[in-house]
C-alpha positions in Angstrom: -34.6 2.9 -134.4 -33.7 5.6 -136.3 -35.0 4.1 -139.9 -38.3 3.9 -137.8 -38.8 7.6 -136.9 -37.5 8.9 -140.3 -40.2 6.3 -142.3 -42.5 7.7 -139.5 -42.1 11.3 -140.6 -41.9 10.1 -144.4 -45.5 8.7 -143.5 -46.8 11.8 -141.7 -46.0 13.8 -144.5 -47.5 11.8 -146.8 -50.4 11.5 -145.5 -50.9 15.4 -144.6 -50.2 16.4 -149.0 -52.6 13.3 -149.4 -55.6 14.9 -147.0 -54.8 18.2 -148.9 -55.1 17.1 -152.1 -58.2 15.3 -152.0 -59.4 18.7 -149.8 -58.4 20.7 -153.0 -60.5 18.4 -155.2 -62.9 17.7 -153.7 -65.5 19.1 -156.5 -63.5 17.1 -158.9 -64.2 14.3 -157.1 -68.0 14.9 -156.8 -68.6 15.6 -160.6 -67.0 11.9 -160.9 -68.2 10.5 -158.9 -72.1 12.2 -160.3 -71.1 11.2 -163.7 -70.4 7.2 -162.6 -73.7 7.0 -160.6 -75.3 8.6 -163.8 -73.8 6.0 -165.8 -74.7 3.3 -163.6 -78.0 4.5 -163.6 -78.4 5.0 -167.0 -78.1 0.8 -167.9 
């Protein structure tokens, strides 16, 4: 039981640096994700 709520936490953790780093790069992401579709578009 006690495995559980430590992985639980682990998780939580996790997830809350994963939501801030894809908040942080965020206009990264869009200039990718531009450049594919350009790409794509291009053929």
């Amino acid at each position: 039981m006690e495995l559980f709520l430590i992985l639980k936490i682990l998780f939580i953790i996790g997830a809350i640096v994963a939501i801030y780093a894809v908040l942080r790069n965020l206009d990264i992401i869009k200039i990718i994700l531009i450049y594919v579709k350009d790409t794509l578009l291009k053929k």
